[in-house]
C-alpha positions in Angstrom: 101.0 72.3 68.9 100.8 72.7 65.2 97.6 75.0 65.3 99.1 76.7 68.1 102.1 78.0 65.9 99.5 78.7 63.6 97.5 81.1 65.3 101.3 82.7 66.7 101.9 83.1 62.8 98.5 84.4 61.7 98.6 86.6 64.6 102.2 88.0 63.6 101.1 88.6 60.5 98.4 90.9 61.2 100.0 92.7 63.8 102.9 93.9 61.1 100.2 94.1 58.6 98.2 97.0 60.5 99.2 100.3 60.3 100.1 100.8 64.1 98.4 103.8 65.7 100.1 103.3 69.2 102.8 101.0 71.2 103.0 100.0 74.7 106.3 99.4 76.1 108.7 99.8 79.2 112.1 101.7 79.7 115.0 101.6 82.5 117.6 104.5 82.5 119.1 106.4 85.7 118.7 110.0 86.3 121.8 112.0 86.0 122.3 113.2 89.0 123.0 113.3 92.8 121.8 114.7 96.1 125.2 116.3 97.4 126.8 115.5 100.2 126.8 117.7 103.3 129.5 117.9 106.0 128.6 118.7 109.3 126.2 121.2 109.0 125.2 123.3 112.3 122.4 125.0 113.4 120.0 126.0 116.0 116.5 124.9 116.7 114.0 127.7 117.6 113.7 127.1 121.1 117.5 125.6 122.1 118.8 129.3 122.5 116.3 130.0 125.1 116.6 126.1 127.3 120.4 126.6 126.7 121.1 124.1 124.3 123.7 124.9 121.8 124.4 124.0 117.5 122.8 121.1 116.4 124.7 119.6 113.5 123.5 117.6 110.5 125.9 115.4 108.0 124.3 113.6 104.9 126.3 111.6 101.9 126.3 111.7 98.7 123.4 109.9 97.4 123.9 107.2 93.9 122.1 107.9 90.6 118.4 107.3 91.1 117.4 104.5 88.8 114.0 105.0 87.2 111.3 102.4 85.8 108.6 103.7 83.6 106.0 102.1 81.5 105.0 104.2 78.4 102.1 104.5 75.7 103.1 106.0 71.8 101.1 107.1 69.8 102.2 107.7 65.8 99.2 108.7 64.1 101.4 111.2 62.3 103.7 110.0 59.6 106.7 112.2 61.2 105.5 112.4 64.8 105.4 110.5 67.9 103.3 111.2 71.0 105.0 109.5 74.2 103.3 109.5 77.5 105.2 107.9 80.5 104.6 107.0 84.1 107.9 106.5 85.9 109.3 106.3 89.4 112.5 106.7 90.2 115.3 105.9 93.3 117.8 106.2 95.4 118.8 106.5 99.1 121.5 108.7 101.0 123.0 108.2 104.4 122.2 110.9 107.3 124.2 111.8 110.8 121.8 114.2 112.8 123.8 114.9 116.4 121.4 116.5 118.8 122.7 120.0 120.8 124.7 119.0 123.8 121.9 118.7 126.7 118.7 117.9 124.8 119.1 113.9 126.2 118.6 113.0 122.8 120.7 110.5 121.3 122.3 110.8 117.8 120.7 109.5 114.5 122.1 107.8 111.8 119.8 106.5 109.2 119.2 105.8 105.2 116.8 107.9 103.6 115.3 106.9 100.6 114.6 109.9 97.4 112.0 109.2 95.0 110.8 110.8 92.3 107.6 109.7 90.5 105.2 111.2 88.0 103.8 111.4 84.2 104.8 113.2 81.2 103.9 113.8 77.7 106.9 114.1 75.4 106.2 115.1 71.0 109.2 113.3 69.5 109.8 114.5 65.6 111.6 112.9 63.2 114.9 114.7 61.8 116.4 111.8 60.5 115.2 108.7 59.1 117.9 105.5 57.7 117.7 104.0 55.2 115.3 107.2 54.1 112.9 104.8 52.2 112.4 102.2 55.1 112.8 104.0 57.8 114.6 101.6 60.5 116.2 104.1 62.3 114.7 107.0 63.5 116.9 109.6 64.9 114.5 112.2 67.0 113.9 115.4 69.1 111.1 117.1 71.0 109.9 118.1 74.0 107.1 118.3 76.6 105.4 118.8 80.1 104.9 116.7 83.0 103.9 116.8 86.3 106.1 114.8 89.0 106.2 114.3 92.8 109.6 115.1 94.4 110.8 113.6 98.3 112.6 116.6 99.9 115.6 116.2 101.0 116.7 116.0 104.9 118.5 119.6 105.4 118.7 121.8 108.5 115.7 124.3 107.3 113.6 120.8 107.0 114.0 120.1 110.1 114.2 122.8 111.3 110.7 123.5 109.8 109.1 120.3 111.8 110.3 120.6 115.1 111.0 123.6 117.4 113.5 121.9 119.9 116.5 119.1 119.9 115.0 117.7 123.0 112.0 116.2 120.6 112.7 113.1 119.0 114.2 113.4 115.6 112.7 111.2 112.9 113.8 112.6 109.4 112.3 110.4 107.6 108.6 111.6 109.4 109.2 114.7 107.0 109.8 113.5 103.5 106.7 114.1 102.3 106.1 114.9 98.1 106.1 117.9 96.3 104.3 118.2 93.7 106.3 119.7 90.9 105.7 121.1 87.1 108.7 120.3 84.5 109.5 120.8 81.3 111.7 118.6 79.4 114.0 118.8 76.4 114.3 115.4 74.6 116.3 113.6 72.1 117.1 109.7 71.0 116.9 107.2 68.5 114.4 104.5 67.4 114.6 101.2 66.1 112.0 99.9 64.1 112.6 96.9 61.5 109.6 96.7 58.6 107.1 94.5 59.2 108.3 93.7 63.2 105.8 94.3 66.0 108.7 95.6 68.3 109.9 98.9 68.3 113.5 99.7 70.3 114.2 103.0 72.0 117.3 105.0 73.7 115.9 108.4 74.7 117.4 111.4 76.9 115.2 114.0 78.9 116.6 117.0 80.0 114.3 118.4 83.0 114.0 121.7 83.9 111.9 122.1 87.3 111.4 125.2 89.3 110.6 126.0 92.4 112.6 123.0 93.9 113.2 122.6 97.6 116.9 123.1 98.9 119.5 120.4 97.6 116.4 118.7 95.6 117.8 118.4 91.7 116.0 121.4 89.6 117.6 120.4 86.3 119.0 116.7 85.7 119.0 114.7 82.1 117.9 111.2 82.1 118.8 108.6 79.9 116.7 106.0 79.2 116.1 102.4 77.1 112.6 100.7 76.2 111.2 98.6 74.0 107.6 99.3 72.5 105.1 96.5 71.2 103.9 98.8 68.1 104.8 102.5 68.0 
């Protein structure tokens, strides 16, 4: 046991000895936003009008804040500058009502869809602030960078509309959440803890997205606020 705290010790040592080039670390935060609810939306499937079927309608709630798990790699080769890249997933679900047009023999659906959101960034993170200035425990920083992320659509009338031609076909909306694949850009801005001479590094960090091209009711801007902890960086 006593060489075993040893080693822990020597090890410890070393590791805050080093000038860190990098960190590994995780984060947990939720995503600022919501798919919006939507009351009782009717419509008509391509070929109703012509077998005499009438509206269609489609209801969806509110879905929660999507909570998102990333794992992230820093580099801080620069005295000033940090280089985060991320892989995260987030999620959430929402409730659906689909009620088929009066006639089709199909019966009404009421299921839980899940979103999810998953993907990679890069993020520069600069330091504007630094307290106590000599030591440097707290880092208060902004950036910015690109990622590219994977986006479920969300059930709406054109969705469905777009998959099947008729409400006498069975309705399975969640056949038709398939990914898009999505480039973001992203505003960023948080605060670092790093003690002298500690292997562990803690960080609260917000990401503003900015996403074009989005698919109806799919978020195309949303800030998400996050908290990790880094071994190094």
């Amino acid at each position: 046991m006593r060489y075993r705290k040893t080693a822990v010790a020597v090890l410890f040592i070393a590791f805050s000895a080093t000038p860190v080039m990098a960190g590994v670390g995780v984060h947990v935060g939720y995503d600022m936003t919501t798919i919006p609810e939507l009351n009782a939306a009717s419509f008509q499937f391509e070929q109703d009008a012509a077998s005499g079927f009438g509206l269609s309608t489609l209801s969806r709630a509110e879905s929660g804040q999507p909570l998102n798990i990333g794992v992230d790699l820093t580099f801080n080769m620069l005295p000033v500058v940090d280089l985060q890249v991320s892989i995260e997933g987030a999620f959430s679900s929402y409730d659906i009502v689909f009620i088929p047009a009066a006639g089709s023999g199909q019966p009404n659906v009421s299921e839980t869809i899940p979103y999810l959101r998953a993907g990679a960034d890069a993020t520069a993170l600069v330091d504007v602030f630094k307290f106590p200035p000599l030591v440097g425990t707290l880092h208060f920083q902004v950036g910015g960078g690109v990622g590219l992320y994977a986006f479920g659509p969300v059930v709406t009338p054109d969705l469905l509309k777009e998959n099947i031609k008729s409400a006498n076909e069975e309705v399975k909306p969640e056949d038709y959440v398939k990914a898009n694949l999505k480039f973001a850009y992203h505003l960023a801005g948080g605060v670092k803890i790093k003690p002298p001479a500690f292997p562990f590094a803690f960080r609260v960090l917000g990401k503003y997205y900015i996403i074009s091209g989005q698919e109806t009711d799919v978020p195309d801007s949303f800030l998400t606020v996050q908290a990790g902890i880094l071994i190094g960086g």
